[in-house]
Wavefront OBJ file of the C-alpha trace (Angstrom):
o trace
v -1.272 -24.734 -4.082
v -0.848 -24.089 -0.308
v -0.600 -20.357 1.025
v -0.094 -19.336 4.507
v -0.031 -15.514 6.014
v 2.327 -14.727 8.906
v 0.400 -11.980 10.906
v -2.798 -13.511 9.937
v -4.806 -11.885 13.155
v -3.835 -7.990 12.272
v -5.276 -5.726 9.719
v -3.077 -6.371 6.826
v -3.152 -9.951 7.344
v -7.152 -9.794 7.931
v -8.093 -8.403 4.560
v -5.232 -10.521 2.944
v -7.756 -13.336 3.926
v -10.675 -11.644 2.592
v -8.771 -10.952 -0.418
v -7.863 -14.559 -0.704
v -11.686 -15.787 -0.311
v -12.103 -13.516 -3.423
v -9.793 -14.391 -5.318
v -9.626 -16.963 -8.689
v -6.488 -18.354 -6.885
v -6.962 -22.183 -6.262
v -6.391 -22.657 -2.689
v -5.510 -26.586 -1.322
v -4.598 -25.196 2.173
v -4.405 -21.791 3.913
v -2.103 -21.651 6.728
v -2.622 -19.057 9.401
v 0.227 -17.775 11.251
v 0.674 -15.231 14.166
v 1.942 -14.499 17.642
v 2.188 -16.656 20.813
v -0.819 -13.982 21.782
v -3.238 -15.631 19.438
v -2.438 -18.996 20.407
v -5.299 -20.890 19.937
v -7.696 -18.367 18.069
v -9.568 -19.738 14.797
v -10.082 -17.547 11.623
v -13.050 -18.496 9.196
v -11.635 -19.062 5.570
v -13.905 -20.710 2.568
v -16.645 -21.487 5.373
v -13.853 -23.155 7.578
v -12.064 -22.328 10.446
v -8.498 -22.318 10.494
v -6.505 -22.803 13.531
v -3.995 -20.087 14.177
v -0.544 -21.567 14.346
v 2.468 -19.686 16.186
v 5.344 -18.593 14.531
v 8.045 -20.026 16.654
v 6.877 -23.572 15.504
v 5.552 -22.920 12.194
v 6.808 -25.168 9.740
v 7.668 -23.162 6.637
v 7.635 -25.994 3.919
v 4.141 -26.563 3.821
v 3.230 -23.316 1.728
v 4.562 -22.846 -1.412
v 3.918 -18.830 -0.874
v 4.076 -16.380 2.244
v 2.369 -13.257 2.566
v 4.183 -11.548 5.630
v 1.758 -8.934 7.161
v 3.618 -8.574 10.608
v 5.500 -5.511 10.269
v 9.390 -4.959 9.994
v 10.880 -6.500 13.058
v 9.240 -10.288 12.155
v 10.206 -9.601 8.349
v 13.900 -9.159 8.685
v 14.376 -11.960 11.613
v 11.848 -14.659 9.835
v 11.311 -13.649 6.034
v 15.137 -14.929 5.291
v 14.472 -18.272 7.194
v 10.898 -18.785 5.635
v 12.536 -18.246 2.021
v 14.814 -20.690 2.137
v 11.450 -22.966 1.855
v 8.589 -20.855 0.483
v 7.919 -17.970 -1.506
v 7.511 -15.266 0.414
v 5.612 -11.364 -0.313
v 6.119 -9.055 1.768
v 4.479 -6.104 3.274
v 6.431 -4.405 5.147
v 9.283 -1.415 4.981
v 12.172 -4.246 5.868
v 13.158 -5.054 2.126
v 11.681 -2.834 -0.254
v 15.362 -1.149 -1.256
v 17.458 -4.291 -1.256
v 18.842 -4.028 -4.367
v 18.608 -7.886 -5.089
v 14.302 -7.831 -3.922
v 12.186 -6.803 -6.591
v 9.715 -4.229 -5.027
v 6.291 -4.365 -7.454
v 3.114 -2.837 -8.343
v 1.772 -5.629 -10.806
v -0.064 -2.678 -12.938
v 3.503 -1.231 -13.433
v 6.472 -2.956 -13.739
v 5.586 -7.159 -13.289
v 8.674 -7.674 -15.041
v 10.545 -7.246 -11.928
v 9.369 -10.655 -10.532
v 11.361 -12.351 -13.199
v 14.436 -12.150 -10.368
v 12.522 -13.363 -7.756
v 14.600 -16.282 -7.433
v 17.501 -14.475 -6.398
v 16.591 -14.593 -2.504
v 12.712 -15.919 -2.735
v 11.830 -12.932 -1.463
v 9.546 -10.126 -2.623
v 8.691 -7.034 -1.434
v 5.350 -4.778 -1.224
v 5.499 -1.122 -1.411
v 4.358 1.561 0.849
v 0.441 2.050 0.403
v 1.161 5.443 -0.360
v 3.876 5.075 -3.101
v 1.122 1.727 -4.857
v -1.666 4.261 -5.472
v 0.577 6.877 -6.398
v 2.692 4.834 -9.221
v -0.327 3.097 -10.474
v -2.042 6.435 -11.183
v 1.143 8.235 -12.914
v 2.476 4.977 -14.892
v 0.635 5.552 -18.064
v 1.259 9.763 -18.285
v 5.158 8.564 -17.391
v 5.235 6.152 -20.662
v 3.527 8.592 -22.917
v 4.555 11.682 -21.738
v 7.935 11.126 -19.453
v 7.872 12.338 -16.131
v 10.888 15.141 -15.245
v 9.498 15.743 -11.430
v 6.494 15.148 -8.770
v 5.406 16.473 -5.942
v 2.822 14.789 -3.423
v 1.331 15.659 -0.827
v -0.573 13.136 0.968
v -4.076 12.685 3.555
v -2.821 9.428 5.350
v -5.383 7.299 6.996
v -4.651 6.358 10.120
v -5.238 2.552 9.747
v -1.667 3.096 7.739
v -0.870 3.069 11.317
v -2.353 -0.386 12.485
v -5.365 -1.234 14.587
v -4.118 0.722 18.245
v -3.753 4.221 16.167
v -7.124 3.863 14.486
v -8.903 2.760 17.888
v -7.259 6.188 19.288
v -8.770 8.182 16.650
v -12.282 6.798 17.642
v -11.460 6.976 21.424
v -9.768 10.569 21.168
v -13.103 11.818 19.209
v -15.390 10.617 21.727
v -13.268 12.455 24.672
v -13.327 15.571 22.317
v -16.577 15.611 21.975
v -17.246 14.976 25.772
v -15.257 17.881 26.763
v -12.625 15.417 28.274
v -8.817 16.082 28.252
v -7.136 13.649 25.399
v -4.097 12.123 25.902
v -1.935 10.751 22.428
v -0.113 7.386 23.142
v 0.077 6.634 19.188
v 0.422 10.076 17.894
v 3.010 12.504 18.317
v -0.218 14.937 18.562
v -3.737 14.866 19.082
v -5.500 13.267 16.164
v -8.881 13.783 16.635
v -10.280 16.978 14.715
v -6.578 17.777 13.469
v -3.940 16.971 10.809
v -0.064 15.687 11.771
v 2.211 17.138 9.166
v 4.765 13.971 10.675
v 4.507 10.067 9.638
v 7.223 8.140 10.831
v 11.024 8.758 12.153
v 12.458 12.170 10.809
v 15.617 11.482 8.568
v 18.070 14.239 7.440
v 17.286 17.455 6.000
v 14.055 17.967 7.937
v 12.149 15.090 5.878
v 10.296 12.005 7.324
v 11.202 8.261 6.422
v 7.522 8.188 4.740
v 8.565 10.985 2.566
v 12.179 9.585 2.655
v 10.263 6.206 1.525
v 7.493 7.277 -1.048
v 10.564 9.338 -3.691
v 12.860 6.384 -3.478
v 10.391 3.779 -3.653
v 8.417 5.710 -6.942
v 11.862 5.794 -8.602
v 12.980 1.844 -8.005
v 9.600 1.317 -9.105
v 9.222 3.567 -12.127
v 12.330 5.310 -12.912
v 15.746 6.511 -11.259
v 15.536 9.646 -12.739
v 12.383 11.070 -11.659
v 12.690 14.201 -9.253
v 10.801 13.591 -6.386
v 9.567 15.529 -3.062
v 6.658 14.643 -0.978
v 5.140 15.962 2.413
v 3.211 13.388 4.303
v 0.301 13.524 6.984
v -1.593 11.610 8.874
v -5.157 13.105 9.242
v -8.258 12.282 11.306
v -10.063 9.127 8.301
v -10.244 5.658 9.384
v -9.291 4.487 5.958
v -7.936 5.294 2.500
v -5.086 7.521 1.655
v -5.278 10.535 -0.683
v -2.671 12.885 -2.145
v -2.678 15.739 -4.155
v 0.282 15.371 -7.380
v 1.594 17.676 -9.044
v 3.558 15.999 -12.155
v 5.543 18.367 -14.523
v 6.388 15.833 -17.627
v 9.047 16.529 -20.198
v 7.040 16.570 -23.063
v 3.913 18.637 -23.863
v 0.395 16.995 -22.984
v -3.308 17.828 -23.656
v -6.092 16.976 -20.957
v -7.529 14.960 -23.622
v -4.559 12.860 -23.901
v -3.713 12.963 -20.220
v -7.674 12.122 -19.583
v -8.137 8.883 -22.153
v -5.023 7.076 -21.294
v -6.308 7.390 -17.219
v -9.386 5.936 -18.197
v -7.907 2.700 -19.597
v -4.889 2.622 -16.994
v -5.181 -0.606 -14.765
v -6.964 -1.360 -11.818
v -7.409 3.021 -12.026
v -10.810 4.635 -12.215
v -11.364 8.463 -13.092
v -14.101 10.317 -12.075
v -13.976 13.332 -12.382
v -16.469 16.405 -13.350
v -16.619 19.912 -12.580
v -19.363 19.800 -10.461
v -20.192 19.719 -6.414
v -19.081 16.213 -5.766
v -17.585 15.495 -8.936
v -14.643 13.749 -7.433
v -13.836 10.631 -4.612
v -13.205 10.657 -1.082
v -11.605 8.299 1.478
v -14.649 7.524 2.608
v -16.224 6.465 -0.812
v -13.039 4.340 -1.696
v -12.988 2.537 1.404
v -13.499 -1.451 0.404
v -13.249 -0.704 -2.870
v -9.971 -2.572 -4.818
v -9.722 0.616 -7.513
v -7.188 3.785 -7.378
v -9.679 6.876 -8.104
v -8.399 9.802 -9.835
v -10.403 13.225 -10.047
v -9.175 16.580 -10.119
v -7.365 16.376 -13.219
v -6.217 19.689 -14.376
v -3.520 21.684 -15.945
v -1.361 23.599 -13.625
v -1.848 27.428 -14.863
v 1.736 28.162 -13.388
v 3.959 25.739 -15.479
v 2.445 24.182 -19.106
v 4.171 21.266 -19.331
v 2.388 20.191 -15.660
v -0.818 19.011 -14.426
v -2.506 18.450 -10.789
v -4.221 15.178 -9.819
v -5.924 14.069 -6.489
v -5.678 10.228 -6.528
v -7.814 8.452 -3.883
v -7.216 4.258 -2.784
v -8.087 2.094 0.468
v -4.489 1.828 1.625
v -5.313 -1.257 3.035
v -6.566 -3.055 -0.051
v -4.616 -1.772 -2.611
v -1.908 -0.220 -0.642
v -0.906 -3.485 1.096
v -3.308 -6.952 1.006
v -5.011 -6.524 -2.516
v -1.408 -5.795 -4.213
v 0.281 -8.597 -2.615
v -2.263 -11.145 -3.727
v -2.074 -9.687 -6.783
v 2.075 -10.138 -6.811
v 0.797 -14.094 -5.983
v -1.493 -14.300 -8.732
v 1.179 -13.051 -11.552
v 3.719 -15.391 -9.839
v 1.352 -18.125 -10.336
v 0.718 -17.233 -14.086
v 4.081 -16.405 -15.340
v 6.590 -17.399 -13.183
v 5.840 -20.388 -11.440
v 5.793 -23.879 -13.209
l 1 2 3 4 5 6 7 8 9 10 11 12 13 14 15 16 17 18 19 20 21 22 23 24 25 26 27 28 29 30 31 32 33 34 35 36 37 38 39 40 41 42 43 44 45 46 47 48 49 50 51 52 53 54 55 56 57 58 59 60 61 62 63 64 65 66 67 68 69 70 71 72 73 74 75 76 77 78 79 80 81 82 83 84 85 86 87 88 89 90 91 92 93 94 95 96 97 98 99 100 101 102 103 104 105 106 107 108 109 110 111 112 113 114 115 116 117 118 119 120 121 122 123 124 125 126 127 128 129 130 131 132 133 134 135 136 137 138 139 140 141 142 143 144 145 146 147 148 149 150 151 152 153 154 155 156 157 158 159 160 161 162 163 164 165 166 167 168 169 170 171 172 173 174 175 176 177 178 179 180 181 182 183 184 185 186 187 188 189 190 191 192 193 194 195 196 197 198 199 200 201 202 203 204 205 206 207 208 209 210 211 212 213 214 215 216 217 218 219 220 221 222 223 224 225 226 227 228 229 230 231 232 233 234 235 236 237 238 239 240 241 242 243 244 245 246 247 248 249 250 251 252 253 254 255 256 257 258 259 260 261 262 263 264 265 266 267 268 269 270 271 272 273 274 275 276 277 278 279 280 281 282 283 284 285 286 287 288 289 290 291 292 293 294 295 296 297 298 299 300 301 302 303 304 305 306 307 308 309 310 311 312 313 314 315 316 317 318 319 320 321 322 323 324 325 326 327 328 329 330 331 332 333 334
């Protein structure tokens, strides 16, 4: 089968390629696909190097799926012309509440790709609502989720590759005693934490926020109570967030404890002890959603706290839409 990535050059389209090199998918032909800015760049695949094509004269029919990795504005003006002769996943924000696009975390609801024919089009989640649903999706089926609340760490490679480069530029002007100037953030990065991702929306919340509680109920269930508080801190890479999760029914940590351990692609580790738990820093490359911190909450018995850890650029955007591929390729495609 042929594949080909539209914003094959940034750094959701990057690791999709890495991803793909991985991966048990059999790959005729990988078509690489980008701006008139990388017009004539070359991108080692499978110990070849691929030409970059540019999207204004791309010729959609020779892939039979598209991974989109180019942000909103490309999604909503190409994604509809490239379905009408490929398969396309995508990652960003542009379809993900359509009503008629199934938006899918394979670990949790798969099913959904069943309608994919409806408009050839599917979409990825945000990175932070992936690592959040894949965590909770096991305590929801045994124990029925009545309300979260998240707050999240946000890497700022969620950002793309000019935000992270600030970080690293705005630390070493810190650090020289030189005035810093923010062109990506609303507020210095460096050495600080932005309680802001994204446009504000009514009632005082952001889209993220806006995005993570409608996104977690499409994905797992409309009737979930949901609030989040999102911010971007000063970590190249991986997202974490702190849940709270107050269920319907009663739970033990036993319970709770031995159906995370078996939950897919989900990895707990977690003891009571100085370093007993993950970090950003220890997740980054790694395709697994860490959980640690697992506790009851003392104010409320039928809740419980976790702190969930993923590389929001694996997981959270290339790894899950590869994996959306390979499930398409195994149930859904003949």
């Amino acid at each position: 089968m042929n594949f080909a990535i539209v914003g094959a050059t940034g750094n959701v389209g990057r690791k999709t390629i890495e991803i793909l090199e991985k991966s048990k998918l059999k790959i005729n032909n990988l078509f690489l696909v980008a701006s008139k800015r990388s017009a004539g760049k070359k991108i080692s695949f499978k110990r070849k190097k691929i030409k970059i094509e540019i999207l204004e004269n791309y010729d959609f029919s020779k892939a039979s799926i598209t991974f989109f990795a180019a942000g909103s504005t490309i999604a909503k003006k190409w994604a509809p012309i490239a379905a009408k002769q490929t398969i396309v996943i995508d990652n960003s924000k542009q379809f993900r509440m359509d009503k008629n696009i199934s938006l899918v975390v394979p670990e949790v609801n798969a099913h959904a790709l069943k309608n994919f024919k409806k408009t050839n089009i599917i979409a990825n989640p945000n990175c932070s609502t992936v690592q959040l649903v894949v965590a909770v999706k096991p305590l929801h089926d045994k124990f029925k989720i009545k309300r979260i609340v998240v707050s999240t760490y946000q890497a700022v490679s969620g950002a793309g590759k000019a935000p992270t480069d600030e970080l690293f530029s705005q630390t070493k002007d810190f650090l020289n005693g030189k005035k810093i100037k923010s062109k990506n953030f609303t507020k210095q990065i460096a050495f600080n934490l932005i309680p802001h991702i994204d446009n504000f929306v009514k009632d005082g919340y952001t889209k993220e926020e806006w995005k993570m509680e409608n996104e977690t109920k499409k994905i797992l269930d409309p009737n979930i109570k949901m609030t989040a508080t999102c911010v971007r801190v000063p970590v190249r890479t991986s997202h974490s967030e702190s849940i709270n999760i107050e269920f319907k029914k009663s739970y033990s940590l036993q319970e709770v404890k031995a159906l995370l351990k078996k939950a897919p692609g989900c990895k707990v580790i977690d003891t009571k002890k100085n370093g007993g738990y993950m970090t950003p820093y220890e997740a980054e490359g790694s395709y697994l959603t860490y959980i640690s911190r697992i506790r009851k909450d003392n104010s409320n018995k039928k809740a419980l706290n976790l702190w969930v850890v993923s590389d929001n650029l694996l997981k959270g955007a290339a790894l899950n839409t590869v994996q959306i591929a390979e499930v398409l390729i195994k149930k859904y495609i003949k």
